[in-house]
Backbone as CSV, one residue per row, in Angstrom:
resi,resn,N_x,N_y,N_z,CA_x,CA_y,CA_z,C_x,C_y,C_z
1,UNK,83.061,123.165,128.397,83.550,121.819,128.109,82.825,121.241,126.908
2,UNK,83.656,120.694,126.013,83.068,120.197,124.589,82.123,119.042,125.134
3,UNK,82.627,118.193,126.128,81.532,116.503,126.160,82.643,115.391,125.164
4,UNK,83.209,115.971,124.682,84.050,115.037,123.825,85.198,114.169,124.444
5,UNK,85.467,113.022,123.947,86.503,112.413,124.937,87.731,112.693,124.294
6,UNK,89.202,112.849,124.942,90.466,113.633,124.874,91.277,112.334,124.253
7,UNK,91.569,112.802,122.597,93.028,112.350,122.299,93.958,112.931,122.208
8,UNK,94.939,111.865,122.734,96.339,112.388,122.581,96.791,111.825,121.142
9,UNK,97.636,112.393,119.963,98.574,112.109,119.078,100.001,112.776,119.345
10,UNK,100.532,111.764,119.225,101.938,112.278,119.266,102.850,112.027,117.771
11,UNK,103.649,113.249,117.208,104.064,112.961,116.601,102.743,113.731,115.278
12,UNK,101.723,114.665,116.208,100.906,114.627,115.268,101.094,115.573,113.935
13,UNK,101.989,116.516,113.881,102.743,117.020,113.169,103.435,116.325,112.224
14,UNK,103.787,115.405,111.967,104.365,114.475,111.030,104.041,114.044,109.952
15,UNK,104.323,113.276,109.292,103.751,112.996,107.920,102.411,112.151,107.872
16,UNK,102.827,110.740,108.809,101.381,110.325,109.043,100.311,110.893,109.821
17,UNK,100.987,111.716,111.402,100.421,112.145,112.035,99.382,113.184,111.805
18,UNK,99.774,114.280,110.861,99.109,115.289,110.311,97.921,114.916,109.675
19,UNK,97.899,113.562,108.837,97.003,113.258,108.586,95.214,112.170,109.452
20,UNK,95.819,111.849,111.112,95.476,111.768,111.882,95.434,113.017,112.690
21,UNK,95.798,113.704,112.715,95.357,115.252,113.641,94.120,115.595,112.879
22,UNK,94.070,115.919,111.387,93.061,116.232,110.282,92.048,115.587,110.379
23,UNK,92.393,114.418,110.128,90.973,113.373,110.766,90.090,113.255,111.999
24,UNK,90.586,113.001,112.721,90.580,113.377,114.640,90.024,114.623,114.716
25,UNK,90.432,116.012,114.049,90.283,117.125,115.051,88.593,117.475,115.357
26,UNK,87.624,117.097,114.622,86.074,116.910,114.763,85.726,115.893,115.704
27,UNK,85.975,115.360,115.475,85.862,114.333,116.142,85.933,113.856,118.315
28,UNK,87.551,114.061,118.220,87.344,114.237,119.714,88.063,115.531,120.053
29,UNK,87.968,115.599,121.257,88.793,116.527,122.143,90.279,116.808,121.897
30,UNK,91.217,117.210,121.243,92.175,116.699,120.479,93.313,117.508,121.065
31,UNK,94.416,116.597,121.312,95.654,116.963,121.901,96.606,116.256,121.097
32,UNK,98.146,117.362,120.256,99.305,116.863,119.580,100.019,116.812,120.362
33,UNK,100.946,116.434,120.721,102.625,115.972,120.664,103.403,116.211,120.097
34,UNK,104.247,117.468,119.854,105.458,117.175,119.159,107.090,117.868,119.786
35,UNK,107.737,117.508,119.138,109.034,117.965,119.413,109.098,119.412,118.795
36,UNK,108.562,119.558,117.451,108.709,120.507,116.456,107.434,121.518,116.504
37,UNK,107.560,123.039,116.582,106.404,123.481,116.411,105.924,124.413,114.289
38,UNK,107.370,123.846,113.773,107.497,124.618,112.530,106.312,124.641,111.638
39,UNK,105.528,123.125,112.047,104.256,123.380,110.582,102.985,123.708,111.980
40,UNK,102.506,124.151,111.258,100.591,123.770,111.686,99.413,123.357,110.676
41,UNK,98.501,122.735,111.406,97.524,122.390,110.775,96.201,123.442,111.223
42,UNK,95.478,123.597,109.977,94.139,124.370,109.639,93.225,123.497,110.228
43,UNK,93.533,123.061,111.669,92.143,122.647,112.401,92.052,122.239,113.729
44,UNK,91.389,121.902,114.684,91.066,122.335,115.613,91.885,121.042,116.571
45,UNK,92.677,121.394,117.445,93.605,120.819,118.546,94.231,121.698,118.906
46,UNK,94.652,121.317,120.566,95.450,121.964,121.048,97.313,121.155,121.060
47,UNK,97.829,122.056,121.185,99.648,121.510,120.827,100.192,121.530,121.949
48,UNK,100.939,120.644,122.245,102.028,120.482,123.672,102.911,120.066,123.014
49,UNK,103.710,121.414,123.566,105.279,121.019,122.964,106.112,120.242,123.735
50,UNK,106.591,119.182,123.251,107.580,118.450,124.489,108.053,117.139,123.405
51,UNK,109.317,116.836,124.456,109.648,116.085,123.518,110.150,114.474,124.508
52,UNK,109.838,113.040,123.910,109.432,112.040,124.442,110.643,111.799,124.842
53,UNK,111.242,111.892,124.405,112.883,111.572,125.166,112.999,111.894,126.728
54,UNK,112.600,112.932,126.693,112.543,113.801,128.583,111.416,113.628,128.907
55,UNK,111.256,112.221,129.833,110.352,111.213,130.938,109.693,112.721,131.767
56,UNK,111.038,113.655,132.394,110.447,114.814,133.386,109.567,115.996,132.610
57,UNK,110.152,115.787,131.128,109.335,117.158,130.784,108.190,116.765,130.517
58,UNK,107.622,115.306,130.298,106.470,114.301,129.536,105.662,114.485,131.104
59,UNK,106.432,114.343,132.239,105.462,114.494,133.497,104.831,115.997,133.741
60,UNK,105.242,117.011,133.147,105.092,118.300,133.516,103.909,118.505,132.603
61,UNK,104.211,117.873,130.851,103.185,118.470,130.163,101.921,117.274,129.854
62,UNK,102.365,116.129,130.450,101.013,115.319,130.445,100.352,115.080,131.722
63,UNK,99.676,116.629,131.819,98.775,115.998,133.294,97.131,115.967,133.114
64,UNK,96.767,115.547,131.954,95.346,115.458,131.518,95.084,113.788,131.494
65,UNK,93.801,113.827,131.716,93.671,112.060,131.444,92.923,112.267,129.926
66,UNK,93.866,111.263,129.299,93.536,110.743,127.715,92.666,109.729,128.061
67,UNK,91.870,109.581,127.198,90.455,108.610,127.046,91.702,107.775,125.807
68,UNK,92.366,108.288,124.743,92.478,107.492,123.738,94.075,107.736,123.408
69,UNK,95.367,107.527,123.284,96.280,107.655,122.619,96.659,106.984,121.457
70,UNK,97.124,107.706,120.061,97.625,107.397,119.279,99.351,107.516,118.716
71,UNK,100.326,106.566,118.978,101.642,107.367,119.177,102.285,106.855,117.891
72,UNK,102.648,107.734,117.039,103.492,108.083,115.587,104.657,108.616,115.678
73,UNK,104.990,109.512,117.141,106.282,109.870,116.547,106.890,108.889,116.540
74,UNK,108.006,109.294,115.856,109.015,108.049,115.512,110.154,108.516,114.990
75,UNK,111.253,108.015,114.524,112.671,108.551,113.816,113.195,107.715,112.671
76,UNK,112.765,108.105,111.214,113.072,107.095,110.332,114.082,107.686,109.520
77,UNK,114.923,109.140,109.796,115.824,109.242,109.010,117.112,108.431,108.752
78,UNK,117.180,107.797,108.438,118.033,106.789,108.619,119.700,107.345,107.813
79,UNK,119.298,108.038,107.094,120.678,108.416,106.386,121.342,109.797,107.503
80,UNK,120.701,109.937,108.356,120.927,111.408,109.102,122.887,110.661,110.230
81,UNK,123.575,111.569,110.895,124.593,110.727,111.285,123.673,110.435,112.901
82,UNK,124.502,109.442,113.280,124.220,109.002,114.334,122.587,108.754,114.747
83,UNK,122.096,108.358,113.594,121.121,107.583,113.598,120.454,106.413,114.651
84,UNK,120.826,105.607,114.612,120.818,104.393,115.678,121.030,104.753,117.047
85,UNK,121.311,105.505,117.139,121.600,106.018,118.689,120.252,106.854,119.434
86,UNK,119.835,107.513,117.406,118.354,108.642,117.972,117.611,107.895,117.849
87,UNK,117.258,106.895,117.250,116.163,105.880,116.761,115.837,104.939,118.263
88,UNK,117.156,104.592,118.855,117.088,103.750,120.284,116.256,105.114,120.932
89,UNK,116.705,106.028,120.731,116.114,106.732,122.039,114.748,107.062,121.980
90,UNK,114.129,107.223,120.905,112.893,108.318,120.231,111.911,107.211,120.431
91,UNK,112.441,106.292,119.585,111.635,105.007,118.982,111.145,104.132,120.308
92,UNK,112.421,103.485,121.223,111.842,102.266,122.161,111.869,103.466,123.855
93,UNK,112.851,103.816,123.632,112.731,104.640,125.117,111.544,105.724,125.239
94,UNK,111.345,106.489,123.846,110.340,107.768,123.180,109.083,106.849,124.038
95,UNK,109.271,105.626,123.878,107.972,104.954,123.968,107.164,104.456,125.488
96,UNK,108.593,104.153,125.762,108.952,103.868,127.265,108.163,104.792,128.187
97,UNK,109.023,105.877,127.791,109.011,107.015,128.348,106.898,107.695,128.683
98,UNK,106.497,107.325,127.804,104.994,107.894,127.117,104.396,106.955,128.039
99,UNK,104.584,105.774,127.680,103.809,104.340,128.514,103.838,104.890,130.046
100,UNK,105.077,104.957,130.286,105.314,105.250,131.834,104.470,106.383,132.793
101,UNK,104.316,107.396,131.821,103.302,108.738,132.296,102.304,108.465,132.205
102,UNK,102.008,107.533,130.905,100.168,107.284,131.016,99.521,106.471,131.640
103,UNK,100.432,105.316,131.595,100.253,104.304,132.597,98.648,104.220,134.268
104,UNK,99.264,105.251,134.656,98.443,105.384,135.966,97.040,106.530,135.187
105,UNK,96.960,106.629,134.225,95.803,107.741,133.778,94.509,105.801,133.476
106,UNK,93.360,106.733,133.144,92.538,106.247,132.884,92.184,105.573,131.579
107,UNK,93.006,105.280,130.693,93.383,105.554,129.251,92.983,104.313,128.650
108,UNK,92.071,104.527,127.618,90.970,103.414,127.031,92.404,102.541,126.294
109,UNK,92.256,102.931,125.456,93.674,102.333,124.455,94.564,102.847,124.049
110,UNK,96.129,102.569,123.455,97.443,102.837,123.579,97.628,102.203,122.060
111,UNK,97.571,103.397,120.840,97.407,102.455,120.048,98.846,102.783,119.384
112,UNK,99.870,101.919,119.097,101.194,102.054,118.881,101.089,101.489,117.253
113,UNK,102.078,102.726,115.969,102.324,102.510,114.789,103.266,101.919,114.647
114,UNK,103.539,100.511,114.441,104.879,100.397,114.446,105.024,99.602,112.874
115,UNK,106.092,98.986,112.342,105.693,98.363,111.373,106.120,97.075,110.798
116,UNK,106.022,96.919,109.864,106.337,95.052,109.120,107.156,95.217,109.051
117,UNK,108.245,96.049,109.061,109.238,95.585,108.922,110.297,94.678,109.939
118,UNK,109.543,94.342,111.043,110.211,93.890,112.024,110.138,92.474,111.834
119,UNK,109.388,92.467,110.895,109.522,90.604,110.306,111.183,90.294,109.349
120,UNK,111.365,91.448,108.847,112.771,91.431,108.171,112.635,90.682,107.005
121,UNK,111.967,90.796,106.297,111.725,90.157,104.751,110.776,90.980,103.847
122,UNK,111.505,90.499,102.565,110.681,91.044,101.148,110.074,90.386,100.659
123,UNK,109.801,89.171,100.523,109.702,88.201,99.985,108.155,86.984,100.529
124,UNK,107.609,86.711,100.054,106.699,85.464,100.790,105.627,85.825,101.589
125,UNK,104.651,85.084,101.919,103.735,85.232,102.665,104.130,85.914,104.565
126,UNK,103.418,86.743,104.626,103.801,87.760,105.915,102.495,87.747,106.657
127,UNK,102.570,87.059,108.181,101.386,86.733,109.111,101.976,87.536,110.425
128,UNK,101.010,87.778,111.384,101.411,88.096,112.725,102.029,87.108,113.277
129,UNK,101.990,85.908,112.976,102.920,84.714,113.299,104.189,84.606,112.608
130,UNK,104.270,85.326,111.899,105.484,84.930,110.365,107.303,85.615,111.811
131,UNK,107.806,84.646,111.767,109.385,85.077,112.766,109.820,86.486,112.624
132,UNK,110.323,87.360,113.972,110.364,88.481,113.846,112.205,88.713,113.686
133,UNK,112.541,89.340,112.392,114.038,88.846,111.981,114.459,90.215,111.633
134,UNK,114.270,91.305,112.368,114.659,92.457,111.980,115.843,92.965,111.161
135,UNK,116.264,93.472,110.120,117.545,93.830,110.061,118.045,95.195,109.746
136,UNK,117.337,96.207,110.395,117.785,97.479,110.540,117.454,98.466,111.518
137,UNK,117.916,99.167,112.173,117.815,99.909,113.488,116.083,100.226,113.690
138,UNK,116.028,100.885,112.415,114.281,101.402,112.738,113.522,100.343,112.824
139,UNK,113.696,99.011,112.203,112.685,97.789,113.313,112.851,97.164,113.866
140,UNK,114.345,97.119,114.592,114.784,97.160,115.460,114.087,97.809,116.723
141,UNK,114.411,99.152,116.356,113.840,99.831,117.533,111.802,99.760,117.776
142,UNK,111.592,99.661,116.553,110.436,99.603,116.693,110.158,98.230,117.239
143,UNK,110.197,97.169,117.051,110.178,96.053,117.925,110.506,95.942,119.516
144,UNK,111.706,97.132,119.611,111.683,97.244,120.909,110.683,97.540,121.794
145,UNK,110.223,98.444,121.240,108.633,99.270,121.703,107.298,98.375,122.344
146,UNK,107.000,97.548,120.991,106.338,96.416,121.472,106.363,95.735,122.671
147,UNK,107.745,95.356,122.607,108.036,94.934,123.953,107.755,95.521,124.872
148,UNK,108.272,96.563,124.753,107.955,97.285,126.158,106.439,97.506,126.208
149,UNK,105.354,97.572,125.152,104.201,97.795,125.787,103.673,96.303,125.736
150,UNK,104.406,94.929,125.784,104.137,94.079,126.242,104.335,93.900,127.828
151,UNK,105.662,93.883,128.225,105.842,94.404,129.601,104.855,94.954,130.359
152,UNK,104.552,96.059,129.799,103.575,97.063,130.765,102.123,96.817,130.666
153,UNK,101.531,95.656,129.773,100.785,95.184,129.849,100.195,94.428,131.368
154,UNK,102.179,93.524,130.994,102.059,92.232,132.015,101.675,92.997,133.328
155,UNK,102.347,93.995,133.540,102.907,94.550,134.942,101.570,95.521,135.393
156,UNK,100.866,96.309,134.358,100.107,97.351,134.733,99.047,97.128,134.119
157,UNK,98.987,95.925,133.529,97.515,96.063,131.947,97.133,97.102,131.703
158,UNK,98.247,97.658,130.810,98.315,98.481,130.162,97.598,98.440,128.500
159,UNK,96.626,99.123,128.252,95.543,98.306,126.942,95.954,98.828,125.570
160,UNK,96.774,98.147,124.918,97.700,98.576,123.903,97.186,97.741,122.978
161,UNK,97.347,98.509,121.471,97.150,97.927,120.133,98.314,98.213,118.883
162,UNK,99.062,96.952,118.832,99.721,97.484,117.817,99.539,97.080,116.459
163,UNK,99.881,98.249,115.249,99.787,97.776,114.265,100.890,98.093,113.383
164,UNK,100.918,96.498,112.983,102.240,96.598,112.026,101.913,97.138,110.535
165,UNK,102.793,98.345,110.528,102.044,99.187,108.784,103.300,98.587,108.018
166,UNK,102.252,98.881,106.553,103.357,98.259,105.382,103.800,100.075,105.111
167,UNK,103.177,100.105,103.806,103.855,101.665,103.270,102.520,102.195,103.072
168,UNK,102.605,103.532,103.700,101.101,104.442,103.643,101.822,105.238,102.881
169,UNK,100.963,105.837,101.883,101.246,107.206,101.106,100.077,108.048,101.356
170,UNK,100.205,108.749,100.996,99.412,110.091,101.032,99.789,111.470,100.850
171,UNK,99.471,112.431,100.106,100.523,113.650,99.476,100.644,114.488,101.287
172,UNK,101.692,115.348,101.393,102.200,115.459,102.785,101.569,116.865,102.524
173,UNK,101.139,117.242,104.096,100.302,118.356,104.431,101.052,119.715,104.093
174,UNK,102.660,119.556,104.179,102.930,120.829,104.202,103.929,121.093,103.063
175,UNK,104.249,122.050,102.553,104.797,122.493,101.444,106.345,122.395,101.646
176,UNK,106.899,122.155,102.722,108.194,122.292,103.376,108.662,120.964,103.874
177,UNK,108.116,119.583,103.472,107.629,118.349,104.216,109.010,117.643,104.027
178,UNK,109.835,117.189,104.999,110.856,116.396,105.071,110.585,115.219,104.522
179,UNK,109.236,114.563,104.323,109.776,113.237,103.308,109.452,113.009,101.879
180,UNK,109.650,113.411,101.624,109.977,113.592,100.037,110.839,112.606,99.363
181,UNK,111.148,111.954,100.433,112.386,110.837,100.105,111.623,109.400,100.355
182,UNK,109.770,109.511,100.343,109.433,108.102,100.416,109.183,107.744,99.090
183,UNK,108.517,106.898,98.428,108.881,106.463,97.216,107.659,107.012,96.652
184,UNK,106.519,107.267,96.801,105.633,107.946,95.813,105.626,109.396,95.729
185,UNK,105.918,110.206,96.992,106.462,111.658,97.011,107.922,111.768,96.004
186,UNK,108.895,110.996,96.228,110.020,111.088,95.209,109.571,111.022,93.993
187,UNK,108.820,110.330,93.355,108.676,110.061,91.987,107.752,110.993,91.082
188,UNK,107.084,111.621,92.260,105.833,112.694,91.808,107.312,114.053,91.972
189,UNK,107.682,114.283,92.847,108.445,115.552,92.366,110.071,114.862,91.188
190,UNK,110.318,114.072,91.464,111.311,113.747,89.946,110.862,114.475,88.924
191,UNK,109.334,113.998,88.324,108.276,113.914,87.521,108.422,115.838,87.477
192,UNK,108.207,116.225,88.633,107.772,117.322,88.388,109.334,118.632,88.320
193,UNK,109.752,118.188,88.705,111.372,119.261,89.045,112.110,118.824,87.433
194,UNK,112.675,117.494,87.579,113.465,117.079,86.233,112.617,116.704,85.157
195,UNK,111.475,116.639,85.011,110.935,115.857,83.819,111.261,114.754,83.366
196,UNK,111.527,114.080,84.320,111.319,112.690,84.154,111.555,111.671,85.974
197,UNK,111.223,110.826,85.503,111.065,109.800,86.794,112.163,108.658,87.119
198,UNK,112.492,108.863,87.887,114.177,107.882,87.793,113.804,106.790,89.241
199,UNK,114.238,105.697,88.674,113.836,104.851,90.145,115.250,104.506,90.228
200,UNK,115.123,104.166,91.486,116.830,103.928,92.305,117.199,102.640,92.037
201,UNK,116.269,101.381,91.531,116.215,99.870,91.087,115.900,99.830,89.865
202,UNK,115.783,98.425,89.551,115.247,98.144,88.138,113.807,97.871,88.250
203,UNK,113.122,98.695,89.181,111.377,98.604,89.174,110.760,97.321,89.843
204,UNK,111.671,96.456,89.797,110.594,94.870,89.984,110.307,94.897,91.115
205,UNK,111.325,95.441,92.327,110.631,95.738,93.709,109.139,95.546,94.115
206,UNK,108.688,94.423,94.722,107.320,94.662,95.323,106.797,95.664,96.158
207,UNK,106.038,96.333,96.879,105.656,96.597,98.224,103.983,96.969,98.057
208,UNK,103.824,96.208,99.881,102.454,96.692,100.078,102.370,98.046,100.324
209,UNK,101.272,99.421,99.842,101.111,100.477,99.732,99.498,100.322,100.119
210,UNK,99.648,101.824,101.406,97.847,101.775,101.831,97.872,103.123,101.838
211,UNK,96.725,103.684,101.710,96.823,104.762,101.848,96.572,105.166,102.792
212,UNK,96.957,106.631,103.410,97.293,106.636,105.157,95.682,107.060,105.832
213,UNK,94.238,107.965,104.077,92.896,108.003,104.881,92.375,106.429,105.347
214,UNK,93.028,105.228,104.870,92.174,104.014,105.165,93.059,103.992,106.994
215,UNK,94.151,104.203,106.442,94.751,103.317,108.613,93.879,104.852,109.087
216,UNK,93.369,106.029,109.074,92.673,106.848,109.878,91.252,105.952,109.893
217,UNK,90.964,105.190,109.220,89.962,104.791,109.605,90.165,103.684,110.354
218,UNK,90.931,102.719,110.047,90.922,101.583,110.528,91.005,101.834,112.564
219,UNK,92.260,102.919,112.163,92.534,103.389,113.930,90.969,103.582,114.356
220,UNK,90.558,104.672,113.988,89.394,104.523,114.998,88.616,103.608,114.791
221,UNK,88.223,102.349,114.080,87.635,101.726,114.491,88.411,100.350,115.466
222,UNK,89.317,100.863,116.106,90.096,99.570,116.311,90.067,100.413,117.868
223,UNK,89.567,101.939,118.342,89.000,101.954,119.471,88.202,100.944,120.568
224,UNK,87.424,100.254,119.288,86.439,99.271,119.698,87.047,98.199,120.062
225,UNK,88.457,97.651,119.703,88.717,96.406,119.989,88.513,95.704,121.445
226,UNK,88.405,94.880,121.375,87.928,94.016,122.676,89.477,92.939,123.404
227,UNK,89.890,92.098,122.222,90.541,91.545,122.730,91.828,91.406,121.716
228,UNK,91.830,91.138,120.826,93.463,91.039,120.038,93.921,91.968,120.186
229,UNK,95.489,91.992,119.962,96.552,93.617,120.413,97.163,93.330,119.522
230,UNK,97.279,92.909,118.180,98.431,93.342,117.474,98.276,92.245,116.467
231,UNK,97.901,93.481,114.975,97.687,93.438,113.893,98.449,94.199,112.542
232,UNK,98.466,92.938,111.450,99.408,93.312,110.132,98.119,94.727,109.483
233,UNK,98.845,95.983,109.461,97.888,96.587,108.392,98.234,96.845,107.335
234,UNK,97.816,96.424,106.288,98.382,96.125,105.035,97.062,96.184,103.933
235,UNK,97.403,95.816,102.930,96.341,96.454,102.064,96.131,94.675,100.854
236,UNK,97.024,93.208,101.470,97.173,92.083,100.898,97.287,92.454,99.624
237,UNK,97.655,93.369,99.238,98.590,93.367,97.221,99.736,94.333,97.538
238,UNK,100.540,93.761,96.487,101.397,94.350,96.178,101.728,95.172,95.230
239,UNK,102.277,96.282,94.607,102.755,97.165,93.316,104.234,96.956,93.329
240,UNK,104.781,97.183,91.994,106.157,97.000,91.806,106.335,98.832,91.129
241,UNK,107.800,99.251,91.856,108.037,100.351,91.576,107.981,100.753,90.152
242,UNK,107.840,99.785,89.450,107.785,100.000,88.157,106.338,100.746,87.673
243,UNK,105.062,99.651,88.057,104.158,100.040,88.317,103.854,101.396,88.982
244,UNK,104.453,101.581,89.793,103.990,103.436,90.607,104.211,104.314,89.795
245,UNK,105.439,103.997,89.071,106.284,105.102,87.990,105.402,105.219,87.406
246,UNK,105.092,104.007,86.395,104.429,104.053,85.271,102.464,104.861,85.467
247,UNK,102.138,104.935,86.792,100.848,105.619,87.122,100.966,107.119,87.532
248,UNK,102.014,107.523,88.294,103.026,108.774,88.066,103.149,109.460,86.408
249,UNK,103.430,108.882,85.460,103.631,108.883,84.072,102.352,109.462,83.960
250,UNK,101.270,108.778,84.189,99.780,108.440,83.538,99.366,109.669,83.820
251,UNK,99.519,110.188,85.323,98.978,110.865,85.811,99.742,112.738,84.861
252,UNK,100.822,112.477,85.025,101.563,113.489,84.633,101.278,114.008,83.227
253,UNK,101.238,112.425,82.335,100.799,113.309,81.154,99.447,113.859,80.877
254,UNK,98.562,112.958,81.292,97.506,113.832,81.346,97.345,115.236,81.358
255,UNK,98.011,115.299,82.794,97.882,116.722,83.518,98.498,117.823,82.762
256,UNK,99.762,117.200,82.309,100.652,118.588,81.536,100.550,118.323,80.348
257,UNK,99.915,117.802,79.560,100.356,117.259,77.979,101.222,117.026,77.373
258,UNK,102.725,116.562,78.098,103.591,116.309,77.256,104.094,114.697,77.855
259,UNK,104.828,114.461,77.088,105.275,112.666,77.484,106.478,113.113,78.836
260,UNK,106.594,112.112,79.447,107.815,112.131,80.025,108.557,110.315,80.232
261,UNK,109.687,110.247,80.313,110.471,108.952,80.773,110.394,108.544,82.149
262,UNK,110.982,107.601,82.196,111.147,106.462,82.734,112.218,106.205,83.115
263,UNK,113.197,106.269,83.874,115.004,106.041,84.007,114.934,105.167,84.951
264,UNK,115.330,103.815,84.943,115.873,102.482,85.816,117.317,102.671,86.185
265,UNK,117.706,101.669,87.234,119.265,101.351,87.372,119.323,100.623,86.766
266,UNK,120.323,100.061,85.461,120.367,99.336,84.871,121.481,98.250,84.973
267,UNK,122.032,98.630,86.542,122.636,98.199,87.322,122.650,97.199,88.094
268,UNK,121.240,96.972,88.604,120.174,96.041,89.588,119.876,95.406,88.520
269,UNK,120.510,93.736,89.556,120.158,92.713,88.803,118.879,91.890,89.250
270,UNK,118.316,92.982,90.451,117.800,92.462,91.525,116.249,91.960,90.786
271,UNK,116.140,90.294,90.975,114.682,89.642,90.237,113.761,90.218,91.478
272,UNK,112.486,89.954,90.591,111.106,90.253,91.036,110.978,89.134,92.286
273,UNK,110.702,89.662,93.460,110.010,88.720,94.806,108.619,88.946,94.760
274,UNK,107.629,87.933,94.921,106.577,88.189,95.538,106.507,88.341,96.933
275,UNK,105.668,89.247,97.655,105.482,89.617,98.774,103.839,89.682,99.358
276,UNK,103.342,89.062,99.755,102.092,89.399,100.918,102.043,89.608,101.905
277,UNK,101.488,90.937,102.986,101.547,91.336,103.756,99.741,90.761,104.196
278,UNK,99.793,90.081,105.143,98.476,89.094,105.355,97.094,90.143,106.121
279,UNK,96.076,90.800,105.519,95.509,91.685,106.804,94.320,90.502,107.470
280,UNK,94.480,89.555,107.109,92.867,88.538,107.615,92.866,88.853,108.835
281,UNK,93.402,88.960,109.886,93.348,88.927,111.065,92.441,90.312,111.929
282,UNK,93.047,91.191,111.084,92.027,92.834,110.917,91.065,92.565,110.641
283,UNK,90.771,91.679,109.662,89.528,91.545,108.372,88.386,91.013,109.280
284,UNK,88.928,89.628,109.999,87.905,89.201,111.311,87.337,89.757,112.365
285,UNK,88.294,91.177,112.713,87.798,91.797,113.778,87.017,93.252,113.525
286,UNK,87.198,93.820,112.519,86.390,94.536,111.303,86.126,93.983,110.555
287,UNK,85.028,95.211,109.914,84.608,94.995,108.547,84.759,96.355,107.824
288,UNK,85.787,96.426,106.757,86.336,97.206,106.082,86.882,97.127,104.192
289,UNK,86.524,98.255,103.569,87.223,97.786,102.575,88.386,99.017,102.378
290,UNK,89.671,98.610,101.503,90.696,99.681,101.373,90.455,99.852,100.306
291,UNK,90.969,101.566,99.880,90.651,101.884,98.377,92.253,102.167,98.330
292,UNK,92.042,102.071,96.629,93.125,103.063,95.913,93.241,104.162,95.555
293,UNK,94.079,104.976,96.319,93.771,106.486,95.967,95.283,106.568,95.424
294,UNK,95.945,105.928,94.825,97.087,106.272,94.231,97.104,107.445,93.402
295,UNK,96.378,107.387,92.214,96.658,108.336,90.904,95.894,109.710,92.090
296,UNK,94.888,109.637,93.155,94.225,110.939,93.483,95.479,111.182,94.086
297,UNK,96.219,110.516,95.446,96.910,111.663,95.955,98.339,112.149,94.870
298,UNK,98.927,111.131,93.574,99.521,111.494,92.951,99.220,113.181,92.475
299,UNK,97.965,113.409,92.034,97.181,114.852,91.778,97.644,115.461,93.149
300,UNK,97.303,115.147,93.655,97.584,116.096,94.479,99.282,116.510,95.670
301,UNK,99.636,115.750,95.365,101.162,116.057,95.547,101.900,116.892,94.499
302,UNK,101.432,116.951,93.293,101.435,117.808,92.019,100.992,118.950,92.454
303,UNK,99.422,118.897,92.846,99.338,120.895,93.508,99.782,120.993,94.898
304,UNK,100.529,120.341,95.262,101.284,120.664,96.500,102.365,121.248,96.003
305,UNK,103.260,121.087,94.700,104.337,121.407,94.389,104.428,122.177,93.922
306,UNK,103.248,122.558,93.097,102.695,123.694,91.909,102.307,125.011,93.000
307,UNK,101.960,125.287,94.173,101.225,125.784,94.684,102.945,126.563,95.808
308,UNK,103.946,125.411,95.719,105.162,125.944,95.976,106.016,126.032,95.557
């Protein structure tokens, strides 16, 4: 027996997850979750295959007591068909389903990823108080979730932490990585496949961007929490897609020595919003600072591509 106390990640195979399995696997006793067994990671956990949808198969393969859960899976393909139907199930029932098995275990904290977007705005100052105005299935469903580990609070005090994420980047663990379609992975392979960088807007787009080693830290230190359950994690600035391109650019020419463009929709009439995603509330209960690792993991999503 290691002496170490047992996490569960679910979902740890995933884009964020992988990078919480990586982090984690020194650390504690380490148990994944996934539906999928296609990638692996170069480090130390054990894998349970199962998938959150099936409550009976979740009773068969969770009979360990977790000291700590971290739950990521999730379903954000949104362009895939019948979407909304997998997102209800994965997302609020996926969740349901997890709560319900762990429920009666011994289980320190329940720490649920869910995100800002369930506030339903681009625009303006964004608080854990700010009205929750969802307008699309995935925070939708992710709001559902909440709920339900509000519920199971009421009913079982159940010790849950949620945190609402803005946009984490970080170059993706595996060479074969389904999202490629988030906005700093797209622009680094544009960059690198076509020679040049094409944004889908006219750039002015805001968004908060963290990088996904700061929420590995923040999670475990939010083990410690005592009493708040549910926090904005955000990085309080914003970048405009224009801006990412243009550090994408920076990075690129450097690296290869030749220039490359810039391609807008010249279509989008869409003006510049300011946006703040508020973290004070984190800030009071830690003490933390976030870095910018933009241009590093840009490098390195480059020898992710180069390397395949």
């Amino acid at each position: 027996m290691s002496g170490k106390e047992k996490l569960l990640i679910t979902g740890g195979l995933g884009n964020l997850g992988s990078w919480l399995t990586d982090y984690f696997s020194e650390k504690f006793d380490l148990y994944v979750l996934s539906k999928s067994v296609k990638n692996n990671l170069n480090c130390n956990y054990t894998l349970i295959q199962c998938d959150i949808t099936d409550i009976d198969e979740l009773k068969k393969k969770l009979t360990l007591s977790f000291d700590y859960c971290i739950h990521t899976a999730s379903y954000n393909e949104f362009f895939h068909e019948n979407y909304a139907k997998k997102a209800l199930l994965i997302n609020a029932l996926g969740t349901r389903n997890l709560i319900e098995v762990l429920k009666n275990s011994k289980i320190k904290k329940f720490i649920y990823l869910s995100t800002f977007h369930v506030y339903g705005v681009n625009s303006g100052t964004v608080t854990e108080d700010t009205a929750l105005t969802p307008k699309n299935d995935y925070a939708s469903t992710h709001l559902f979730a909440e709920y339900y580990l509000k519920q199971f609070y009421s009913t079982d005090n159940f010790p849950y932490i949620i945190f609402r994420l803005t946009n984490s980047y970080g170059s993706p663990k595996y060479k074969d990585s389904r999202k490629w379609y988030l906005v700093l992975n797209d622009l680094v392979r544009s960059a690198y496949i076509d020679n040049k960088i094409v944004l889908k807007g006219n750039g002015k787009a805001k968004r908060d961007f963290i990088w996904m080693g700061d929420v590995c830290r923040v999670i475990e230190k939010s083990f410690d929490f005592q009493t708040d359950r549910l926090f904005n994690l955000s990085t309080n600035r914003t970048h405009s897609m224009m801006e990412l391109a243009e550090r994408v650019q920076r990075v690129y020419t450097k690296r290869y020595k030749k220039d490359i463009s810039i391609e807008i929709n010249k279509e989008d009439s869409t003006n510049s919003l300011d946006l703040q995603v508020i973290n004070l509330k984190l800030k009071k209960e830690i003490d933390f600072e976030l870095e910018d690792k933009i241009d590093e993991e840009i490098e390195s999503i480059f020898n992710l591509l180069e390397d395949n």
